[in-house]
Backbone bond lengths (Angstrom), bond angles and torsions (degrees), N, CA, C in turn:
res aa  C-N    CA-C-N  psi(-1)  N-CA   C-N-CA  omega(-1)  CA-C   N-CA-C  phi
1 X - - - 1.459 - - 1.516 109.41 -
2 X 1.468 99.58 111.14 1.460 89.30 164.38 1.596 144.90 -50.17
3 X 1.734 133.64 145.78 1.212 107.26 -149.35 1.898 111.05 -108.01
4 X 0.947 121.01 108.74 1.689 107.42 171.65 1.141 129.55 -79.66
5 X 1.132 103.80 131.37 2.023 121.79 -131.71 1.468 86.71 -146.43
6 X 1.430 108.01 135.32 1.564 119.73 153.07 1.162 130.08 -120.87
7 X 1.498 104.48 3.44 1.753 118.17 150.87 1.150 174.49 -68.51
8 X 1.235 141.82 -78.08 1.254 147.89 107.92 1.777 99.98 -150.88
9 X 1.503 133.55 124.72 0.986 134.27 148.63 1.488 124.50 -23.52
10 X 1.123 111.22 143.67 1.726 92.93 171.78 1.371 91.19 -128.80
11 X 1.447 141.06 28.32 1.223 136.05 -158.43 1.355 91.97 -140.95
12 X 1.687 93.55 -176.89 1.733 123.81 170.15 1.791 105.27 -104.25
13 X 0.984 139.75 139.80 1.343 115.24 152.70 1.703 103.94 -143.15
14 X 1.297 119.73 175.42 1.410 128.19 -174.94 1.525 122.68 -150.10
15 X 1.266 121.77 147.22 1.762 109.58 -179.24 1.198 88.63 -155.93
16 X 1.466 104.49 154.45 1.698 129.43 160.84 1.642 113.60 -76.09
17 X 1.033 113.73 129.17 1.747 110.84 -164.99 2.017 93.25 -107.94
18 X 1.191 119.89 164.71 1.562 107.80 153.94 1.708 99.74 -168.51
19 X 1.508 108.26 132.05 1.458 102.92 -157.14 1.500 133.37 66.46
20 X 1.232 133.84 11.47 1.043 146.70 -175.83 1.239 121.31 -53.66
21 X 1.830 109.37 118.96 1.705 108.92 -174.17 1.985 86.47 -139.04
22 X 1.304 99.56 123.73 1.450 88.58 163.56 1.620 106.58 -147.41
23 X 0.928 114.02 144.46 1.692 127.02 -162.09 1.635 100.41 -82.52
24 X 1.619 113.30 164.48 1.284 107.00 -156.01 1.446 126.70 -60.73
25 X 1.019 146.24 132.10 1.767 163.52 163.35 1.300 144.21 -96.38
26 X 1.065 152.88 133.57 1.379 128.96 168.27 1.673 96.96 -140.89
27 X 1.341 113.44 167.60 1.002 134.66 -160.20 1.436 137.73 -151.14
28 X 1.440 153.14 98.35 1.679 134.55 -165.63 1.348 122.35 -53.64
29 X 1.299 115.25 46.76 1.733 124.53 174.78 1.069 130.66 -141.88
30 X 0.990 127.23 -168.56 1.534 128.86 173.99 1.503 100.92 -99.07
31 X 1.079 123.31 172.13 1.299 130.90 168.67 1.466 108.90 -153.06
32 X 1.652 144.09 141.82 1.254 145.13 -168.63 1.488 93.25 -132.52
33 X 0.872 130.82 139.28 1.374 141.02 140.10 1.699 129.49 -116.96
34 X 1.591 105.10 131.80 1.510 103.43 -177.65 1.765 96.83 -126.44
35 X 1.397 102.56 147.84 1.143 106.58 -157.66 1.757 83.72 -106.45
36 X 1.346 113.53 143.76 1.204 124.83 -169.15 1.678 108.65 -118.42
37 X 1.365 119.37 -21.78 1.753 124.18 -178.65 1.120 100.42 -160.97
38 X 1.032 148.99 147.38 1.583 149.66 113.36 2.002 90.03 125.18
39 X 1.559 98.87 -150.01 1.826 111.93 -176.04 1.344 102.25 -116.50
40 X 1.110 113.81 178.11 1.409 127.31 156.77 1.458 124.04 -166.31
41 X 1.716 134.38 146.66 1.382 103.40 -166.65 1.703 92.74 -116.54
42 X 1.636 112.09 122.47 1.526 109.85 176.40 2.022 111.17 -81.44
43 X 1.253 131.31 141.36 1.363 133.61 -177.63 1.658 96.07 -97.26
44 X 0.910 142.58 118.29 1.419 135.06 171.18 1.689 100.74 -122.25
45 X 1.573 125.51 108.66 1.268 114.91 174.03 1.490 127.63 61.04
46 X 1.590 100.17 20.07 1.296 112.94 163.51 1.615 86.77 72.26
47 X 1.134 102.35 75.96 1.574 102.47 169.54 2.098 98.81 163.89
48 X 1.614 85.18 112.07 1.790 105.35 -158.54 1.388 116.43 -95.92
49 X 1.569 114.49 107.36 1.600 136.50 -177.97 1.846 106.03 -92.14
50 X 1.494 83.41 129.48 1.356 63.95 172.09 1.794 106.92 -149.06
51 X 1.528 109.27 149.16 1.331 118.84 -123.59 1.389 94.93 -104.92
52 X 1.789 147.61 153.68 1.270 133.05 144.57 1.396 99.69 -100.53
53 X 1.612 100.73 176.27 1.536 98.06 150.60 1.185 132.45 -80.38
54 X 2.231 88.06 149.32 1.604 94.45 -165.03 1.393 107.93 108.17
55 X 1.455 128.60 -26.40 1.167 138.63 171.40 2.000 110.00 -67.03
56 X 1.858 106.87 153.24 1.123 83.17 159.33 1.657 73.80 -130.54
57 X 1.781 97.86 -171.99 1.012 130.14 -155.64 1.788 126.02 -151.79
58 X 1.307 125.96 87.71 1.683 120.74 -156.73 1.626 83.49 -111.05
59 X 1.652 104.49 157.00 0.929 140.33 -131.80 1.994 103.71 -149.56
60 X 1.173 110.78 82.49 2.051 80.88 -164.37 1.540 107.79 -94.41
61 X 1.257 124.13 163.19 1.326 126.15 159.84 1.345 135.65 4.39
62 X 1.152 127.15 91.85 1.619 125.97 -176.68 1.378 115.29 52.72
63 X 1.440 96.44 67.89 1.386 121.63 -158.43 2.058 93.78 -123.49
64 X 1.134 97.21 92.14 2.040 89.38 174.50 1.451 96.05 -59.21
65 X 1.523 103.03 134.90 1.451 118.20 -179.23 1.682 102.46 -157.90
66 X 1.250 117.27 149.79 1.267 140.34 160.04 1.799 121.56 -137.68
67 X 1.640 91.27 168.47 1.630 105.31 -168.28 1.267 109.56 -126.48
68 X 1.322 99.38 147.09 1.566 91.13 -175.68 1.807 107.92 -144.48
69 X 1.001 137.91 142.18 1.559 128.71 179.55 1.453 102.72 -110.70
70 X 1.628 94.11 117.00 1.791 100.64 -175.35 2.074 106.11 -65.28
71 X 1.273 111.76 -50.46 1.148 114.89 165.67 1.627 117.83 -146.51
72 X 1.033 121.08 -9.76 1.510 118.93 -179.87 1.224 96.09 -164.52
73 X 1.304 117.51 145.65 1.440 107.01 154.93 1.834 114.69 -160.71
74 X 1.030 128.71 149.63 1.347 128.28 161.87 1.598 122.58 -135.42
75 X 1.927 99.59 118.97 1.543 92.56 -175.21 1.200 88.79 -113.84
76 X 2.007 91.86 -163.52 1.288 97.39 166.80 1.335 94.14 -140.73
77 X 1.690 126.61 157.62 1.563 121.96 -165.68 1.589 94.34 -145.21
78 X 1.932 98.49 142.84 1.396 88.56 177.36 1.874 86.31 -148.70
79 X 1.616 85.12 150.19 1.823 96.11 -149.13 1.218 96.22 -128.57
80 X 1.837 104.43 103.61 2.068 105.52 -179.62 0.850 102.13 -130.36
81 X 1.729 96.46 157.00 1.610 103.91 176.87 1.675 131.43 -63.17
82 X 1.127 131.00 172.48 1.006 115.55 -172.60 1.570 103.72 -95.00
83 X 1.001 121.98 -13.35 1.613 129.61 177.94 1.913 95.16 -64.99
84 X 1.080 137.21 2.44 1.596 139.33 -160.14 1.925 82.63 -113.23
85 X 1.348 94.70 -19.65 2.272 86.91 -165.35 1.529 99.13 -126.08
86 X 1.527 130.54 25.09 1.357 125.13 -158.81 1.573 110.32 -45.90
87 X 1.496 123.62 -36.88 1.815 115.04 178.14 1.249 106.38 -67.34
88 X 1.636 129.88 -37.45 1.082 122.58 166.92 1.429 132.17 -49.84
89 X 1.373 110.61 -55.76 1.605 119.31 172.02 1.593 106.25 -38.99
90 X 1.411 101.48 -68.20 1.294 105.06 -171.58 1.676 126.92 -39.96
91 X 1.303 112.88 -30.39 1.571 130.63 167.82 1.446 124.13 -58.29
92 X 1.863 105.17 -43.27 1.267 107.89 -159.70 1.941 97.90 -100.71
93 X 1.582 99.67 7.84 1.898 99.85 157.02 1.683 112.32 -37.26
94 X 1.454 83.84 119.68 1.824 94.29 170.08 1.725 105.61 36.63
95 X 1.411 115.17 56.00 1.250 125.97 168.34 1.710 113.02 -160.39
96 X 1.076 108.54 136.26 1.363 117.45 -161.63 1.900 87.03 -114.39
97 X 1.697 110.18 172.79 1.399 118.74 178.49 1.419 107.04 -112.83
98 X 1.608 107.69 122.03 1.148 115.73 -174.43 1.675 115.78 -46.60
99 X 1.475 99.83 -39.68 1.742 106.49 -172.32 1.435 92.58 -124.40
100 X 1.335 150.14 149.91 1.459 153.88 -178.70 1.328 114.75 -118.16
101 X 1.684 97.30 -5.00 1.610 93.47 -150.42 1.833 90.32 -125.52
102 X 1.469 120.06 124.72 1.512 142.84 -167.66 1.127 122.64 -145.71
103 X 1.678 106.81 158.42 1.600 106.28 -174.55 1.385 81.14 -110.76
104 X 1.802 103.24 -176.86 1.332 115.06 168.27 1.269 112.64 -135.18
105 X 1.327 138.95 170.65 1.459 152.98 169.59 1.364 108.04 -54.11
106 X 1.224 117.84 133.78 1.707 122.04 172.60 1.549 105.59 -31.12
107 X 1.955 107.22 -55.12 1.615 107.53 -164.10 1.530 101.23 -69.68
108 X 1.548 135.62 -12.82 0.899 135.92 -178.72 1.596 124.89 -65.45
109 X 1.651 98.21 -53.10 0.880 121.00 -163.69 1.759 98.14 -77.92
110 X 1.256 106.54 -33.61 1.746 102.24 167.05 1.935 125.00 -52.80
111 X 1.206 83.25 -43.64 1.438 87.51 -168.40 1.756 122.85 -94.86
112 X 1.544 90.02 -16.12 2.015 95.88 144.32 1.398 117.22 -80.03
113 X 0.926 134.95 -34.68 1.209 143.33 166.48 2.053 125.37 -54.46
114 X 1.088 83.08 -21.81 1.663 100.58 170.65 1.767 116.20 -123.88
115 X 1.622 116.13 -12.05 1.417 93.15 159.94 1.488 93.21 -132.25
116 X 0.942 163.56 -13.47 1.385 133.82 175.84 1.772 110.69 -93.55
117 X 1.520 129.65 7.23 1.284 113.05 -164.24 1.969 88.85 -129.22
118 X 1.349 110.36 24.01 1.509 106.69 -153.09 1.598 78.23 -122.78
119 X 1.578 128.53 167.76 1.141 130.63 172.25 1.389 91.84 -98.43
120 X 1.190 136.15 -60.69 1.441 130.88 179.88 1.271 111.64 -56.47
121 X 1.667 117.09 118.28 1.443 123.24 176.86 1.565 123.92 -142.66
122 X 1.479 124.10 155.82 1.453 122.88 174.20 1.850 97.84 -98.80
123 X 0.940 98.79 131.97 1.227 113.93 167.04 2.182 130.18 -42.74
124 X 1.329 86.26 -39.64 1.527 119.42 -177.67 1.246 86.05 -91.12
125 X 1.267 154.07 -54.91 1.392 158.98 -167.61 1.742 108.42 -60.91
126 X 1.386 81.10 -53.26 1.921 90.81 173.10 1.671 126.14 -43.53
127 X 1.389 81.10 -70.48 1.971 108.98 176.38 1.717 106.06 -64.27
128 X 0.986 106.79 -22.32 1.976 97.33 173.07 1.408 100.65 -106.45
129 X 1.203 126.01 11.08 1.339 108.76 157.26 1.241 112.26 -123.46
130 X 1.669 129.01 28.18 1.475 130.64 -177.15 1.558 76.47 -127.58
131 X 1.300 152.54 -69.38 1.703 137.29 178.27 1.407 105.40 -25.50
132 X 1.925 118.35 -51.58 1.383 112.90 -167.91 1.502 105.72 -73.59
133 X 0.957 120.02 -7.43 1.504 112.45 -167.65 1.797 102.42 -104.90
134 X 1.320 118.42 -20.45 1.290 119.88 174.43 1.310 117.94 -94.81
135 X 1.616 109.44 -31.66 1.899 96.60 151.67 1.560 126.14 -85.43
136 X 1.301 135.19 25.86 0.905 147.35 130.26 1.731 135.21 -65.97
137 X 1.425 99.64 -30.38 1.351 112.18 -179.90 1.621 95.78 -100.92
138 X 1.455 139.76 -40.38 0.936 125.56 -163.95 2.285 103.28 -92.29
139 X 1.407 95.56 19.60 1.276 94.25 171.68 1.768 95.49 -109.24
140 X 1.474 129.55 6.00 1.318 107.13 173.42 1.263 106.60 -138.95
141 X 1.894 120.58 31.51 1.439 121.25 148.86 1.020 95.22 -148.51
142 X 1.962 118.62 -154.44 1.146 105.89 -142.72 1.601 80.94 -157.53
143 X 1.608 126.47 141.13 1.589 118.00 176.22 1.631 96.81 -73.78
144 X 1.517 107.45 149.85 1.559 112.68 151.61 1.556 126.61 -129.90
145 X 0.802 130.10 144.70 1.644 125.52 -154.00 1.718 96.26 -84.57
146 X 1.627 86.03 126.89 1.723 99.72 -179.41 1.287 117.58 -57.06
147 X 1.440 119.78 133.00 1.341 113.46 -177.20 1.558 116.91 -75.28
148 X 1.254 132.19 145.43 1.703 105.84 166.87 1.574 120.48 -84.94
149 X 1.234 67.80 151.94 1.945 77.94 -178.36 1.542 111.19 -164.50
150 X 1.593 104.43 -177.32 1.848 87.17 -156.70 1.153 107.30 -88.38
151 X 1.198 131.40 94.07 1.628 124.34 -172.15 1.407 97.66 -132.91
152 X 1.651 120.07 17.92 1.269 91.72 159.22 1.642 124.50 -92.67
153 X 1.490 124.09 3.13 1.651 114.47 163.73 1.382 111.60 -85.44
154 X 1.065 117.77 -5.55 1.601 126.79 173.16 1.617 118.92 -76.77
155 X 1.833 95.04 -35.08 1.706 98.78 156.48 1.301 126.36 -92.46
156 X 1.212 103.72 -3.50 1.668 109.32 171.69 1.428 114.69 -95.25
157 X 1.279 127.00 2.68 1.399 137.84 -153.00 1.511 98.75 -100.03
158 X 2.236 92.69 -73.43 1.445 102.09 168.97 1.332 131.19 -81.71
159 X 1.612 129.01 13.06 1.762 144.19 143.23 1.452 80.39 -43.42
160 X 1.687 123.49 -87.94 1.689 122.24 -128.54 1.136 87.51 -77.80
161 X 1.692 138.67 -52.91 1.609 114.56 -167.30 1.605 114.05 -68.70
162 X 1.573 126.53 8.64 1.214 122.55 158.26 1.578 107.05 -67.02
163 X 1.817 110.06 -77.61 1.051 111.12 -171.69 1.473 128.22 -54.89
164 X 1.441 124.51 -5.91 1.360 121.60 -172.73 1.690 114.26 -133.52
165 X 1.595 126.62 22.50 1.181 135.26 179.93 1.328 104.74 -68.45
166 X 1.145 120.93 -39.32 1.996 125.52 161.77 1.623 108.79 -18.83
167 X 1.539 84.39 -51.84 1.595 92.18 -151.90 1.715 117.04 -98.56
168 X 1.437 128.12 149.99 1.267 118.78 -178.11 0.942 137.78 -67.13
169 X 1.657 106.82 55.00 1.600 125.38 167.42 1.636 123.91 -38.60
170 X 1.002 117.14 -173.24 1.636 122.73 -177.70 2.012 99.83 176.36
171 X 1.370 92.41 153.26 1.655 90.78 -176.54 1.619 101.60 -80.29
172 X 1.115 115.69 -12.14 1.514 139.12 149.76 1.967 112.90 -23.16
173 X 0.991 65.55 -72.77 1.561 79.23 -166.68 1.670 123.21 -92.73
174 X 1.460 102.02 -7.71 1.592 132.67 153.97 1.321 102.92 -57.91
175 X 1.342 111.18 -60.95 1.721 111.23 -168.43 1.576 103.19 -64.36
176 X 1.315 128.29 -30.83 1.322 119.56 -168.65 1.155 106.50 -103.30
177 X 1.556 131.66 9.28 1.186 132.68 160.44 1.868 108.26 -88.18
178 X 0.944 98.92 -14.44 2.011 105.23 -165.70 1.171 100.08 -114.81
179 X 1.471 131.02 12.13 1.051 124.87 -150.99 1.722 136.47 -4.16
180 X 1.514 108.02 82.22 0.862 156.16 176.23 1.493 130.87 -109.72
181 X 1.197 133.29 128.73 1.519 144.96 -167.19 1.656 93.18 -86.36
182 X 1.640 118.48 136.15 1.417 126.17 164.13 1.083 147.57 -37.88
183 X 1.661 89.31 -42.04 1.508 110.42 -170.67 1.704 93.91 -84.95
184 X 1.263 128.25 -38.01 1.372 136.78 -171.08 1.474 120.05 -62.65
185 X 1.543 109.67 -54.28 1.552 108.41 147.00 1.154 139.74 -116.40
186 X 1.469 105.78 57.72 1.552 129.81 153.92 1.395 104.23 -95.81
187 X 1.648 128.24 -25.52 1.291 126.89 -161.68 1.340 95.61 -105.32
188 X 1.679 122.59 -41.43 1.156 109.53 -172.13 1.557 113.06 -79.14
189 X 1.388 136.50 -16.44 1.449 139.56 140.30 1.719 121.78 -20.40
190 X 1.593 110.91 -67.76 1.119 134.69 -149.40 1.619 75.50 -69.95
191 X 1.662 115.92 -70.95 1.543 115.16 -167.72 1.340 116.87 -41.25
192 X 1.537 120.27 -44.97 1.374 118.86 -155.57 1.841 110.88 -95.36
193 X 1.247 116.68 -26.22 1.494 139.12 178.65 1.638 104.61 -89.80
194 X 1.189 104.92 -23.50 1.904 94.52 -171.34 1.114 102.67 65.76
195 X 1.176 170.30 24.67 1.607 176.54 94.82 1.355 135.74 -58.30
196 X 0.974 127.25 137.26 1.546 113.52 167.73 1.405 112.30 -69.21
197 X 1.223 120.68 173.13 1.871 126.26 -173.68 1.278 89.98 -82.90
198 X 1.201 137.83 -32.46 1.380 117.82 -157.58 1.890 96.07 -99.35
199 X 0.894 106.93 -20.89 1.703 93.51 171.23 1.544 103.60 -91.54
200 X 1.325 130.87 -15.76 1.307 130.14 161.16 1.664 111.50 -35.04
201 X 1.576 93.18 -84.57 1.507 115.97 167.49 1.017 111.83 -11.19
202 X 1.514 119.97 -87.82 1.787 133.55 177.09 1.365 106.01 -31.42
203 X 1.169 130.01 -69.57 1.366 134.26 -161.11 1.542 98.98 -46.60
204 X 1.426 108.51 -47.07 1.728 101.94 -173.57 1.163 110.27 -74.81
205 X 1.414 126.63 -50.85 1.402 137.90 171.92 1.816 101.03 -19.68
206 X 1.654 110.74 -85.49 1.207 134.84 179.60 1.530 116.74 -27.45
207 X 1.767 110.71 -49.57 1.428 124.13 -173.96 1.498 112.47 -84.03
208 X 1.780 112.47 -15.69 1.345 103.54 151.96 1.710 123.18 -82.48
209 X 1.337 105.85 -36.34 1.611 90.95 176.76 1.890 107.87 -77.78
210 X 0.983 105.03 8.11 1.663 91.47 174.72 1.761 94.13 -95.20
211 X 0.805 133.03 -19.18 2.003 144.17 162.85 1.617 91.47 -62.07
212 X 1.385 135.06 -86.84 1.722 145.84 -177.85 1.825 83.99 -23.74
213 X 1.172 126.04 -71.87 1.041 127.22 -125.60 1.962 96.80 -91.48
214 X 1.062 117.49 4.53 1.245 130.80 -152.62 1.765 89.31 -119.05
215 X 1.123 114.91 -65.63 1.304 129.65 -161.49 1.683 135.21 -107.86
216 X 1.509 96.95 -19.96 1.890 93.76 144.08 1.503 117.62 -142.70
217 X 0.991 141.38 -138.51 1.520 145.21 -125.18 1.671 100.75 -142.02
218 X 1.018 114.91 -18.46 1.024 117.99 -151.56 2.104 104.20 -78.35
219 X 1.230 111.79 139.90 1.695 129.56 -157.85 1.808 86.87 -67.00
220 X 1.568 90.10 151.92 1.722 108.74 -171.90 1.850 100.27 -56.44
221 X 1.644 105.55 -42.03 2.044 106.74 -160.66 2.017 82.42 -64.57
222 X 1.115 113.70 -58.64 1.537 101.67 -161.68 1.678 116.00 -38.20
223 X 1.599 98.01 -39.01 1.899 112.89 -162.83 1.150 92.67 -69.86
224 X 1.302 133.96 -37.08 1.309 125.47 176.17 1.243 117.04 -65.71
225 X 1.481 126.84 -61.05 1.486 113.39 172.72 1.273 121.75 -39.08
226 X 1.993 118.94 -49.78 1.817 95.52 176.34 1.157 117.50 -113.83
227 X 2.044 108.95 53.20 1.410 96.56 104.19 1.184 132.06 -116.11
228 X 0.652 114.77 90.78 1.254 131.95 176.17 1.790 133.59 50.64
229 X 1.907 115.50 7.35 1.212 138.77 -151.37 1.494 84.17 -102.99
230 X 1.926 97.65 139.84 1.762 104.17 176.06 1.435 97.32 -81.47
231 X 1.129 124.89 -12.27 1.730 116.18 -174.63 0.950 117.14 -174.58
232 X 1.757 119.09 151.26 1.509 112.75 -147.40 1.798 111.65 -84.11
233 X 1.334 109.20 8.08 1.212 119.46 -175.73 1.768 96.22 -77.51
234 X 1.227 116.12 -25.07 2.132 109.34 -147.72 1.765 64.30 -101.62
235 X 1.303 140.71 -44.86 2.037 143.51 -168.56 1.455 81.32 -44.07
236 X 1.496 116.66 -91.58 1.183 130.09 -170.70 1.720 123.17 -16.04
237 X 1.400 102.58 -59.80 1.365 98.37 -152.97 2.024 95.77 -82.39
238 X 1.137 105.44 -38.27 1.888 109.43 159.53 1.381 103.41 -41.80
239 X 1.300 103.99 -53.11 2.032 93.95 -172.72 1.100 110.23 -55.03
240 X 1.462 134.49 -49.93 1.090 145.01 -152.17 1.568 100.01 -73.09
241 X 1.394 115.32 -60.44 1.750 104.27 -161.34 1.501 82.99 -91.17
242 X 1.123 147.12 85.03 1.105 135.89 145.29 1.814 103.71 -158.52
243 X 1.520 118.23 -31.31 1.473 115.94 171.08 1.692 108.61 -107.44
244 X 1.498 109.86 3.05 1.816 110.67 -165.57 1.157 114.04 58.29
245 X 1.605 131.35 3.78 1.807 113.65 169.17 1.714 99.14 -132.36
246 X 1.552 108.99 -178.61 0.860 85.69 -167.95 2.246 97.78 -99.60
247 X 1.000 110.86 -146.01 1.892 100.40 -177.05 0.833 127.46 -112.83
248 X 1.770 115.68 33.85 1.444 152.97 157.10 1.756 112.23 -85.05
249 X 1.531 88.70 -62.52 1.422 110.38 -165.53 2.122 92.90 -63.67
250 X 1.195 91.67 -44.76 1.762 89.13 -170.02 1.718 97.40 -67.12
251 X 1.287 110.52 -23.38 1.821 82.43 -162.58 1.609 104.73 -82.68
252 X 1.538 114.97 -31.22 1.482 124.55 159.39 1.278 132.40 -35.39
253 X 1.517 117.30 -54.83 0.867 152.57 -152.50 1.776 123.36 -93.34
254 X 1.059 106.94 -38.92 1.316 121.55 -167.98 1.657 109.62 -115.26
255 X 1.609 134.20 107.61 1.248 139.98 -160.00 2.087 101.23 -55.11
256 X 1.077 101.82 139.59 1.739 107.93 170.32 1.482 94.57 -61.56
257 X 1.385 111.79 125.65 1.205 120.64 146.12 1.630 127.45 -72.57
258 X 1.529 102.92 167.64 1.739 101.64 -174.03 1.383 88.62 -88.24
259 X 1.555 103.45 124.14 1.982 115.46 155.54 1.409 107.45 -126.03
260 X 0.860 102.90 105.69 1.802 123.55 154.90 1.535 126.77 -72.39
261 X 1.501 112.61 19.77 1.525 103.55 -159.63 1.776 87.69 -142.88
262 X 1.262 118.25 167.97 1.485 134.37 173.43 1.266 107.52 -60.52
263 X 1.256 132.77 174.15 1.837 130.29 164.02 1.948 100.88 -63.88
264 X 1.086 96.95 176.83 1.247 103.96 -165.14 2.013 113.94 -90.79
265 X 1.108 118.39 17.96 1.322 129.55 -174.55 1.748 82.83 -144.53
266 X 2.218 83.12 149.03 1.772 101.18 177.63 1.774 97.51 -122.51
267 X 1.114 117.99 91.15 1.264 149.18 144.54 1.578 123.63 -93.17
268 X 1.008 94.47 117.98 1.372 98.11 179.73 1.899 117.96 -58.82
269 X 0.830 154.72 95.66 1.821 130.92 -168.28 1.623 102.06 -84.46
């Protein structure tokens, strides 16, 4: 499960993905993705890559991005801080990557493959194989300087519906927290997200209890309460048209993936 973070990582972390759809996010890190079987289509800034296997895929710093699985897919994703690439960071200031999406060298691909996708790691091992993997990628595009534009209520939008999807939010009460008019960002949502807020919501809601339901023990009525659902009837029927089973059949059914990372919201419990 991907993680929603309003910090800065100070770590490495890594997970096995399979089928992966997660609605839009951003985050203070890098993010890599390598696609291991099947497609997938990444959204980065409203602008849609889309990946085979064998592909990789970087992701930079407070970067709005989404995932999507065209029909199958299995990656693998590994999510560091940028304090792990500091000459790098410093480059990609107010510059975005023309192309995001790269292969790597056999020796490349060996030696990411053995320290950034492995739980056991050297530290020195890490960082010389995230330089090799970023002058590899930055030998087959090119930085271009981010244009401005209004995307900062768009990061202030999806910041608060990260931190507060738990809770019985409404775009309602968004607007009168941002002080903001309804009608104003109900439209500017719909335009900039491609979604309505309320299928926004769900999607995250859903993609955290499919994480609950993946990774501890805990009974379907509870997973529903934190996420944020008054009852497991409104859990249910979201689960259903959004994974096709219901959140029995998925927790049975579907192998635990490797997560190395917290749930995907920073709430304290």
């Amino acid at each position: 499960m991907l993680l929603y973070e309003s910090h800065h990582f100070d770590f490495i972390s890594n997970y096995d993905s399979a089928n992966l759809n997660f609605p839009s996010h951003l985050h203070r890190c890098f993010e890599l993705i390598f696609v291991v079987g099947g497609e997938m289509d990444v959204m980065i800034e409203q602008k849609n890559y889309h990946l085979h296997t064998g592909q990789y895929l970087l992701i930079l710093p407070n970067e709005i991005h989404s995932i999507a699985t065209v029909s199958q897919s299995r990656a693998k994703i590994c999510i560091f801080s940028p304090d792990y690439v500091t000459t790098f960071q410093s480059m990609i200031e107010n510059r975005s990557l023309e192309n995001p999406v790269f292969d790597l060298s056999v020796q490349a691909k060996m030696l990411v493959s053995k320290t950034l996708f492995k739980d056991d790691f050297n530290l020195l091992e890490q960082k010389a194989s995230l330089y090799l993997l970023l002058a590899e990628l930055m030998a087959q595009t090119t930085l271009i300087k981010t244009e401005k534009k209004d995307s900062a209520l768009l990061h202030t939008l999806l910041t608060y519906i990260q931190e507060h999807f738990t809770e019985p939010i409404t775009l309602q009460s968004i607007a009168v927290t941002l002080g903001y008019s309804y009608n104003y960002l109900s439209k500017y949502f719909n335009a900039h997200v491609k979604t309505s807020f309320t299928e926004f919501l769900n999607d995250t809601r859903i993609s955290y209890g499919c994480h609950l339901l993946r990774t501890t023990e805990k009974n379907i009525t509870e997973i529903a309460y934190l996420c944020g659902y008054e009852n497991i009837r409104s859990f249910n029927r979201n689960f259903i048209k959004k994974t096709l089973c219901t959140p029995k059949e998925y927790r049975h059914t579907l192998p635990a993936l490797l997560v190395s990372q917290q749930p995907i919201h920073n709430k304290k419990s």
